[in-house]
RODO-2510 file (C-alpha; in nm, 4 decimals, decimal comma):
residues 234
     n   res          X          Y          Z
     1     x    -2,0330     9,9129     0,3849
     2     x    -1,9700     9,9513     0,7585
     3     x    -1,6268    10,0637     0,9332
     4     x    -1,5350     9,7580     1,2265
     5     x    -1,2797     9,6799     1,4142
     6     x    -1,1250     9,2959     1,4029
     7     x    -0,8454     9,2492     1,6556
     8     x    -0,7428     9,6173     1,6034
     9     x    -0,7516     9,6357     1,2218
    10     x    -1,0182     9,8998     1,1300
    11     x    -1,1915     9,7193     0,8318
    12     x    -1,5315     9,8012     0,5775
    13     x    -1,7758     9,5140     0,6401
    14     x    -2,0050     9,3893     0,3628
    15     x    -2,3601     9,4923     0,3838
    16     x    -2,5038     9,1630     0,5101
    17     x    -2,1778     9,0133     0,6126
    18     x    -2,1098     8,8126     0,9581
    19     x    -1,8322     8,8408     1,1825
    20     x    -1,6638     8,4799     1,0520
    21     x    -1,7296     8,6097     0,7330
    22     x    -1,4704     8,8945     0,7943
    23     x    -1,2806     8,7426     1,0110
    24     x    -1,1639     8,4634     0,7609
    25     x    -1,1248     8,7683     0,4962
    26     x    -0,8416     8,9134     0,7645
    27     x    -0,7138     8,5178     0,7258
    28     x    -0,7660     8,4909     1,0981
    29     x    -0,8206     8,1573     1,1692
    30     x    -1,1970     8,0496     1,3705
    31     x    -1,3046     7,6976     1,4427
    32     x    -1,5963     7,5546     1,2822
    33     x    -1,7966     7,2394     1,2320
    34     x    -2,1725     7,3398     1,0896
    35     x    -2,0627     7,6738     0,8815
    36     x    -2,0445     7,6307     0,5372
    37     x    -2,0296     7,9812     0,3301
    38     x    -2,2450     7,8619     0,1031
    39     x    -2,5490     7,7786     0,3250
    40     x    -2,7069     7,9939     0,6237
    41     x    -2,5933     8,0463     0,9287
    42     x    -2,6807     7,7550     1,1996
    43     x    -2,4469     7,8190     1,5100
    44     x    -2,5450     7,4439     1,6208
    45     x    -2,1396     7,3641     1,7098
    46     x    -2,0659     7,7398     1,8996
    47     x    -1,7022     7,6972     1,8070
    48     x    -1,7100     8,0515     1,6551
    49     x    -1,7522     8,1879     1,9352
    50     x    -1,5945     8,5592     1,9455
    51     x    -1,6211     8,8834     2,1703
    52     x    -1,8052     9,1567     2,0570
    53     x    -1,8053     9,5444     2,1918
    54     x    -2,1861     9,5706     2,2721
    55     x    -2,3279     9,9062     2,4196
    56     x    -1,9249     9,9414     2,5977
    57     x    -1,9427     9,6047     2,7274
    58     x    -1,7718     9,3104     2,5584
    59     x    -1,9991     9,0163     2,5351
    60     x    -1,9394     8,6453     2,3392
    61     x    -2,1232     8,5836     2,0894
    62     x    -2,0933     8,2839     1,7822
    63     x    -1,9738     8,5103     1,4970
    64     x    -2,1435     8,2934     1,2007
    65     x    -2,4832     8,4635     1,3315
    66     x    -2,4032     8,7777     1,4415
    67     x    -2,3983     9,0715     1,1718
    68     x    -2,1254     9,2925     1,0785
    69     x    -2,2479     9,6274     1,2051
    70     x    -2,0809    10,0061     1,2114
    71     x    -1,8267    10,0948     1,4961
    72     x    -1,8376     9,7209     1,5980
    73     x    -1,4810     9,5926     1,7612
    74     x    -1,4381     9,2408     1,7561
    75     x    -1,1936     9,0076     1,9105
    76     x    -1,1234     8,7100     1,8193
    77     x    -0,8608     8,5312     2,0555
    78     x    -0,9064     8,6256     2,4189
    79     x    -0,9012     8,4075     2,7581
    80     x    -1,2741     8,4129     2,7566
    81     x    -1,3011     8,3021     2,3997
    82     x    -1,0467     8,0397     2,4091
    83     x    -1,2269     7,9055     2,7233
    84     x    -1,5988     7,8925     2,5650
    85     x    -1,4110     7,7199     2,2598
    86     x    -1,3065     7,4724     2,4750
    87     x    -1,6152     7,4466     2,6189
    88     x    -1,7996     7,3834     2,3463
    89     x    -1,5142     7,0943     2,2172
    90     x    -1,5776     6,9603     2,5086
    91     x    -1,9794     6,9111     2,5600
    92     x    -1,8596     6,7905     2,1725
    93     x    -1,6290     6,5403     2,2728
    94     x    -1,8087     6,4358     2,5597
    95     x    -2,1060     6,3300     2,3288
    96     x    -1,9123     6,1841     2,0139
    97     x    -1,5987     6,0932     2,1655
    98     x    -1,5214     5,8222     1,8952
    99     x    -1,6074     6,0801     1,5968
   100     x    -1,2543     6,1876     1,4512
   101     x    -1,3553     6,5336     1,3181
   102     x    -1,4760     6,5701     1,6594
   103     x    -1,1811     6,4650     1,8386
   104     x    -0,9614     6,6641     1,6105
   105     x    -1,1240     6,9466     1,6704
   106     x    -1,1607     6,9041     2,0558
   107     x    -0,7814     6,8588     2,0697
   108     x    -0,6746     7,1624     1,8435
   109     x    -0,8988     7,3508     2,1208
   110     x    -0,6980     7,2355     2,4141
   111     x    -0,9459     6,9560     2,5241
   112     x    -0,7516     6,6175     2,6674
   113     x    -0,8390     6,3263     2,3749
   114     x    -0,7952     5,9771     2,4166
   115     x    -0,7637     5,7636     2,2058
   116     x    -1,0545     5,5537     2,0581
   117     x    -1,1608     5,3576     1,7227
   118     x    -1,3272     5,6181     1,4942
   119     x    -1,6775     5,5681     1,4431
   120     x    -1,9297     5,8109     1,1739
   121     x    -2,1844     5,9783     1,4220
   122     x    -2,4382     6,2518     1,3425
   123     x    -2,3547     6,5521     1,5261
   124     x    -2,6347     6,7461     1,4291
   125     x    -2,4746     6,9849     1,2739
   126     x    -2,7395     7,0704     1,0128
   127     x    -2,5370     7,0951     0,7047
   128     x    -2,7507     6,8122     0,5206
   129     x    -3,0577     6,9203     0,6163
   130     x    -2,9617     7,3041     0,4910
   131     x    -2,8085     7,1926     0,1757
   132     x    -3,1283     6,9644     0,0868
   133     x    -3,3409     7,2581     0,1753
   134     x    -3,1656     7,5638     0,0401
   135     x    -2,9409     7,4298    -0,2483
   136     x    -3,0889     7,1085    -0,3883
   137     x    -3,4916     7,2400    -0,2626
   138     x    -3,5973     6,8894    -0,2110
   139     x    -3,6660     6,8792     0,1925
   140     x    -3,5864     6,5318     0,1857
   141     x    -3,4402     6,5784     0,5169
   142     x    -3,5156     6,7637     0,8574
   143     x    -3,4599     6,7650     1,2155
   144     x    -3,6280     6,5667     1,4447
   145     x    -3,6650     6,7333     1,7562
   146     x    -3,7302     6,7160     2,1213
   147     x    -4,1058     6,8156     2,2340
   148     x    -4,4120     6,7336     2,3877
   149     x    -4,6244     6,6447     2,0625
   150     x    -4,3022     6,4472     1,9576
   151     x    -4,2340     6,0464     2,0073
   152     x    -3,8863     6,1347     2,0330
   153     x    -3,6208     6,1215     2,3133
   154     x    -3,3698     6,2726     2,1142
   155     x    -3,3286     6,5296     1,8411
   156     x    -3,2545     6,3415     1,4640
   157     x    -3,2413     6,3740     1,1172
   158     x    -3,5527     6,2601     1,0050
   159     x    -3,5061     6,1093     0,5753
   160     x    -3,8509     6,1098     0,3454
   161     x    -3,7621     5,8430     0,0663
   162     x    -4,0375     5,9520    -0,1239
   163     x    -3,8723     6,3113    -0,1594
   164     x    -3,5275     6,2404    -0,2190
   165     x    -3,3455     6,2201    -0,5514
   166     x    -3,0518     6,0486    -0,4549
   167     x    -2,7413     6,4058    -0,5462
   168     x    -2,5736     6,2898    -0,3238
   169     x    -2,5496     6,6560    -0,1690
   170     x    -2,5988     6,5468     0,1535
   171     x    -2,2790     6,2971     0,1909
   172     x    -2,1131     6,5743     0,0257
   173     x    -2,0996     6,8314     0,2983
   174     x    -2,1658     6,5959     0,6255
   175     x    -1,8223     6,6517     0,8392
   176     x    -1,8228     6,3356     0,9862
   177     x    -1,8883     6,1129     0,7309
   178     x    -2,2500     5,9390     0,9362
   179     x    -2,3983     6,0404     0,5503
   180     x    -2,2731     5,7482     0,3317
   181     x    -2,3247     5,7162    -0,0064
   182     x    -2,2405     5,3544    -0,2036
   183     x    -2,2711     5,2877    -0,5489
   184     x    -2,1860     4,9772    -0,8079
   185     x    -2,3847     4,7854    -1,0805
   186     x    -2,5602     5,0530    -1,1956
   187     x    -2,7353     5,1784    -0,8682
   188     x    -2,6427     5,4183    -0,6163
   189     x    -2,7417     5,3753    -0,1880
   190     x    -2,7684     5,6594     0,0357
   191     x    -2,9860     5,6266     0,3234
   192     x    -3,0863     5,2842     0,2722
   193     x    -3,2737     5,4013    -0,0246
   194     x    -3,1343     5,2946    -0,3865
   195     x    -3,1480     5,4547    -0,6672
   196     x    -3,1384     5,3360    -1,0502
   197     x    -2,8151     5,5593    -1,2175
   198     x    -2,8872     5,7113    -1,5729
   199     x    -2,6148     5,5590    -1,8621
   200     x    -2,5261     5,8573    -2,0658
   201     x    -2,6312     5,8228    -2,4405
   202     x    -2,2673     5,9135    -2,5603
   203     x    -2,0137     5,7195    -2,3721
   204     x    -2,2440     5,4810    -2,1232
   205     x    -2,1753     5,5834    -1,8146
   206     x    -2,3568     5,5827    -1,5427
   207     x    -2,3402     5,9021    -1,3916
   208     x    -2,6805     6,0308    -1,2263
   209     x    -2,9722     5,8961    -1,0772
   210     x    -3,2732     5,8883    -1,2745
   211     x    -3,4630     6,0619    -0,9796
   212     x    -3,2296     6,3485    -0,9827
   213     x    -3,2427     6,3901    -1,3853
   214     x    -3,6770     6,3456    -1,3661
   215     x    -3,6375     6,6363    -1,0829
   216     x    -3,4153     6,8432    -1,2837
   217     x    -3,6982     6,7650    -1,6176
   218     x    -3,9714     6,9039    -1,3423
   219     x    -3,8432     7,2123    -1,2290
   220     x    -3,6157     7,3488    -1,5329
   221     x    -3,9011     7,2102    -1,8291
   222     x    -3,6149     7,0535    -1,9770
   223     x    -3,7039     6,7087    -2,1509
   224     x    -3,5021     6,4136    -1,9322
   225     x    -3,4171     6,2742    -2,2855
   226     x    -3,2250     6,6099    -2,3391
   227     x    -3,0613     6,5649    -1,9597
   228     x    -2,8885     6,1716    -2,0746
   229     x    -2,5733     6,2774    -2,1417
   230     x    -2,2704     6,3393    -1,8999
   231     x    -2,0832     6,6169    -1,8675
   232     x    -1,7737     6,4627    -1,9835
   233     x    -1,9692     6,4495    -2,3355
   234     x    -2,1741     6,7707    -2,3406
***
């Protein structure tokens, strides 16, 4: 445990914790759009922004990366961090200005929003390409970035068919709904790729695709014919 300050109440941080991690413990309220608690730390969106006491001088930083640390004073709602918020909403806005979770963000921040029909744009915020990575450990998707070697003008999300399973995961957690997912007569689409859905052996259902449960088979050892039953009937 380490002994921090957050907006003057004198706290015991986590080992391991970050600043939004004990901010939002305090209930203090800090904008976000690629944090998710369950998933690392990205700081693609720098709408966490805080200010943090370093070496006596007070310096912002985006609180989902930086580590809780003894004798550490934080603060969360200053002119200077209300300013890079809005700065960041902005640069935001300025790039997805039809993307509602964008605009509603932007506005809550101060920024002036017109408005506009909503459209479903990636924002790069990363949580797909974390959650395939860390949670469902299938790397069907990754960024797509800027560089010399690369054929590409601008950064992307870059989807291997061949590696996904079709969880769903991905539309799950996207903010902005640019992920979609469809599904009807026994198949399910997401990213143009479909999938055949698994009937349960009980009731007939169709609740999973049959990539997912052959994935599942492969990494637990459990046979698929075991897997063909919902949940509602396990």
């Amino acid at each position: 445990m380490a002994k921090m300050i957050i907006n003057g109440h004198e706290i015991e941080a986590k080992a391991g914790a970050t600043v939004l991690e004990e901010a939002r413990k305090l209930n203090i309220d800090i904008p976000t759009l690629c944090y998710h608690k369950d998933l690392s730390s990205f700081g693609a969106c720098r709408l966490c922004t805080v200010e943090v006491k370093i070496k006596g001088k007070w310096q912002l930083a985006a609180s989902c990366q930086t580590e809780a640390a003894a004798g550490m004073e934080v603060r969360t709602d200053t002119d200077n961090v209300r300013e890079s918020r809005k700065l960041a909403a902005s640069l935001l806005y300025f790039r997805y200005p039809q993307t509602a979770v964008v605009r509603d963000m932007a506005a809550k921040l101060g920024v002036d929003v017109q408005a506009a029909a909503d459209s479903r744009d990636c924002i790069l915020c990363g949580l797909c390409t974390r959650t395939c990575h860390e949670i469902v450990g299938v790397d069907a998707l990754k960024f797509k970035d800027r560089g010399l070697a690369r054929d590409v003008e601008e950064p992307k999300i870059e989807f291997t068919p061949s590696t996904c399973i079709g969880c769903g995961s991905c539309a799950f957690v996207c903010p902005t709904g640019f992920v979609r997912m469809e599904a009807g007569d026994g198949k399910r689409i997401i990213w143009d790729k479909v999938f055949k859905m698994a009937s349960c052996s009980a009731c007939g259902r169709y609740f999973a695709p049959v990539e997912q449960l052959e994935f599942i088979s492969r990494t637990t050892g459990v046979p698929v014919s075991q897997l063909m039953t919902c949940v509602s009937c396990r």
